[in-house]
N, C-alpha and C positions, 0 to 999 in steps of 0.2 A: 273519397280517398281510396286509394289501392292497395296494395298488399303493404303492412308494416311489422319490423322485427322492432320487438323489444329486447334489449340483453338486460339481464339481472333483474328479470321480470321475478323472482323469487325474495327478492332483498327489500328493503322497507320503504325505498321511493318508489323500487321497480314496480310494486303493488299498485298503488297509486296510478301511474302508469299506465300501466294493461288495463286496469279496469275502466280508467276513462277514455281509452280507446278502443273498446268491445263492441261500439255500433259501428267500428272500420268496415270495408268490405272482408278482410280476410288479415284475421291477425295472428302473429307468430311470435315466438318466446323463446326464449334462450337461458340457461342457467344449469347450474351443478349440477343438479337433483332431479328437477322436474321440467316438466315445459314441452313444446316441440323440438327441441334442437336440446338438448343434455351433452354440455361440453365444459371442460376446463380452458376455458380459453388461453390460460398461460401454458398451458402445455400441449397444446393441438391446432392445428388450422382449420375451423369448421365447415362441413361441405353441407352447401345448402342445395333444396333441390329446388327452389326459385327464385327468382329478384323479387326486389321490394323498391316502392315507391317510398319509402321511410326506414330509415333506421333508428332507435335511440336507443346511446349505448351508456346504459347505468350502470352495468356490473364495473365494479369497482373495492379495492379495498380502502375501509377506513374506521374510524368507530378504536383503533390499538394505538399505546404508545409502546414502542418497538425496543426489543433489551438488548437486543443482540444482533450483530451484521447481518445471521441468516434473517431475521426478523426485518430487519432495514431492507433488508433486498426482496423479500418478499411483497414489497411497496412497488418497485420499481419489474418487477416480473408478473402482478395481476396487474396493475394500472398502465403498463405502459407495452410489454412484451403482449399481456393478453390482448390491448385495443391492437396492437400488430397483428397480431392473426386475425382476428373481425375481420380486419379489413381486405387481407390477402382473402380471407373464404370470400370476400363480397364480389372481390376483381374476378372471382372464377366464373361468377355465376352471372354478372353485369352490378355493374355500382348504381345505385338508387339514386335519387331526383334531391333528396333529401338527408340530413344528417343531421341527428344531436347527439352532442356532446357533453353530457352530466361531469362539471367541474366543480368545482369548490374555492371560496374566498380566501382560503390558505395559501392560495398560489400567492399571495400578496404579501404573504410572510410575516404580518404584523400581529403583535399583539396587544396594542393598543392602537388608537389614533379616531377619528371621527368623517364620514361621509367621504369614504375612501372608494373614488369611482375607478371606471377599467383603461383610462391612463396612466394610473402608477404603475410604477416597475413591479415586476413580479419578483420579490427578492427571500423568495421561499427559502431554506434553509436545510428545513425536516424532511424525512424521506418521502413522506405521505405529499406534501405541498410540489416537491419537486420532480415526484412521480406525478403529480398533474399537470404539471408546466409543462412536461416531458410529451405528454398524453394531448395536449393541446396544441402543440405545434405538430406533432406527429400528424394529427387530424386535418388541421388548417389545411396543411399542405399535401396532404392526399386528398383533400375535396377540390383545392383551387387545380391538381393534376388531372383531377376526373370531371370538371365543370361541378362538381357536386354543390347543392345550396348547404351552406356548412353554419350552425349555431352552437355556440358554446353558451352553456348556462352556468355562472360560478355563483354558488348558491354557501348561505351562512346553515346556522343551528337549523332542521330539518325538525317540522312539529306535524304529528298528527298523532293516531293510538297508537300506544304501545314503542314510543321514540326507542333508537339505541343510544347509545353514546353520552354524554353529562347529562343530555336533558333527562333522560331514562334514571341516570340514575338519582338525579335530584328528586324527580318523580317518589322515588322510591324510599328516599331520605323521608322528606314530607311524610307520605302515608306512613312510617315509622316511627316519626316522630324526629328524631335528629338533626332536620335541616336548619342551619341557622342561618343568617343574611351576618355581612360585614359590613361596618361602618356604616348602618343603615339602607344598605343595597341599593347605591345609589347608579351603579357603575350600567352603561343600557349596551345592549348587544343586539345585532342583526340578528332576527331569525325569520323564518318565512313558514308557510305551513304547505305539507307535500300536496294534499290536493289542489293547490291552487296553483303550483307549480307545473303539476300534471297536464289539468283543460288548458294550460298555457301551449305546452308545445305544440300542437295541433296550427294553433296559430303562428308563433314564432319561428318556425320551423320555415315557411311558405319565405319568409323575409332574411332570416341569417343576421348573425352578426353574433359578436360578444354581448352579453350582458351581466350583470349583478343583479337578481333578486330577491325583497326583503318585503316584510311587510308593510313598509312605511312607516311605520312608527317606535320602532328600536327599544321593546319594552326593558324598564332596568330590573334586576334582582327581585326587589320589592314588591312590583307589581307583578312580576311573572310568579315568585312562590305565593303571593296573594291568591291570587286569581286559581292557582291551581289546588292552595290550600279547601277554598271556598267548594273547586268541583271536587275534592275527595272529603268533605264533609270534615275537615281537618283545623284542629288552631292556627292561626295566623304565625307562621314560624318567630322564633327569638333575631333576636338583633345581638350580634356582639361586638362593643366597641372597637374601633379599630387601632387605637392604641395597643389593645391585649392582642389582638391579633400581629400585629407589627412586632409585641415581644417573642410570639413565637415563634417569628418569621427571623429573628435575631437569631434564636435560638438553634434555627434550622441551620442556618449559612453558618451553623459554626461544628456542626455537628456532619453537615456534606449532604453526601448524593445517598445517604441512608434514612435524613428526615423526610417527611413526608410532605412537608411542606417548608418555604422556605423566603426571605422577599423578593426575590424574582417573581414567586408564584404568586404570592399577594396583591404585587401591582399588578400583574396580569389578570385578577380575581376583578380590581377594583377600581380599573381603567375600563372608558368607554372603547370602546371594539366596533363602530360601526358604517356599516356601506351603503353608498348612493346608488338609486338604481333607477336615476331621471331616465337614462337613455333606453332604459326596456319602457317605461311608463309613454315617453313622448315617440318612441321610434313605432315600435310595436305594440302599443296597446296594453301594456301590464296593466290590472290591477288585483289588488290583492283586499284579502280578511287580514284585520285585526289577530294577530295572536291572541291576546286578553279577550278579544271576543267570540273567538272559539272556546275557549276553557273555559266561557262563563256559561254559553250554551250546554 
């Protein structure tokens, strides 16, 4: 392999990342803070001072739910304005052989449904979902103008140390004590784990395409706070009926956009959320760990 940039080599898949492609011949990094290249991509065109045989572009925002227009629009100016500059710095320098593209299952807009593959419509909503719809055809269609081999990865819950986002903080429930499962946590969710995501590109990269990837078995509530109770040496969290949860969720929708929770949020708590990811396994070769069976290791 020849020269490859990672962007968002500092963020918590970016890590991942970088480190599983350290035996590259000659690898390069991009991010806020630290790296080879330190850019704000949404507010600059980055000049690089050579091509690359790979690019993967991680940097991305997500992990906030957004209060305010400037907040919404900051979705659609790192996810969508920043991949625009990436790309214009790449044209300067020559466009790479190779391209990924770190998307998310959000683009599907759903918050419920079951083994939701990358035919459905993308009928995202939220700014965070439709700044990647945004981000993805932007892509497509700058690789297909540059002969570029172009991959899109739209990927669910992200698990490995130190997660951000629900899982972090469920994480963090648990070792407190406070987590409780609903209605028996029955409800199962895509999630995938970042290192396995990582040694993936290396290979999916060479072939292109969309895909969805999970770890095949769409752990529910239950066994995910199980399994993690067990690695922080922690009780087996409570269960609370889901009757009593449903009153509060009554409660909420009468009270507005000031409770904290509500029944909207409840089915979306308590509905299965999960995606097919045949055509990365049969096309390219996916496979993946077990989530439960990282966290029992």
């Amino acid at each position: 392999m020849g020269r490859v940039l990672v962007t968002g080599a500092n963020g918590f898949l970016g890590k991942y990342i970088y480190k599983s492609l350290l035996e590259s011949n000659a690898l390069f990094s991009l991010s806020k803070t630290t790296g080879d290249y330190k850019v704000i991509l949404e507010n600059e065109t980055p000049i690089f001072n050579e091509n690359y045989e790979l690019v993967v572009h991680s940097a991305g925002k997500a992990h906030s739910v957004p209060k305010t227009d400037a907040e919404r629009k900051q979705f659609y100016e790192v996810n969508v304005k920043g991949t625009e500059n990436l790309l214009k710095g790449l044209e300067s320098i020559g466009v790479p052989k190779q391209f990924v593209f770190i998307s998310s299952v959000s683009v599907y807009g759903q918050e419920f449904g079951k083994e939701i593959n990358e035919d459905y419509k993308l009928e995202a909503k939220d700014p965070y979902g439709l700044s990647k719809i945004e981000g993805e055809v932007l892509v497509a269609k700058w690789c297909e103008k540059h002969s570029v081999v172009c991959t899109i990865l739209r990927l669910p819950l992200l698990v490995g140390k130190n997660p951000p986002g629900n899982l972090g903080a469920m994480i963090r429930a648990i070792e407190k004590g406070y987590y409780f499962n609903i209605g028996g946590g029955k409800a199962r969710k895509s999630m995938v784990l970042a290192q396995d995501v990582a040694f993936f590109i290396p290979k999916v990269a060479m072939i292109g395409g969309t895909y969805n990837l999970t770890d095949g078995f769409h752990p529910n509530f239950k066994e995910l706070s199980s399994a993690i109770a067990k690695n922080k040496n922690k009780k087996v969290p409570f269960n609370l009926p889901l009757f009593i949860v449903k009153l509060m969720g009554y409660a909420g929708d009468l009270l507005g956009n000031k409770a904290p929770i509500n029944s909207s949020k409840i089915k979306k708590i308590t509905s299965d959320l999960t995606f097919d990811d045949t055509k990365a396994r049969e096309v390219a070769g996916w496979k993946s760990q077990r989530v439960l069976d990282w966290f029992r290791v």
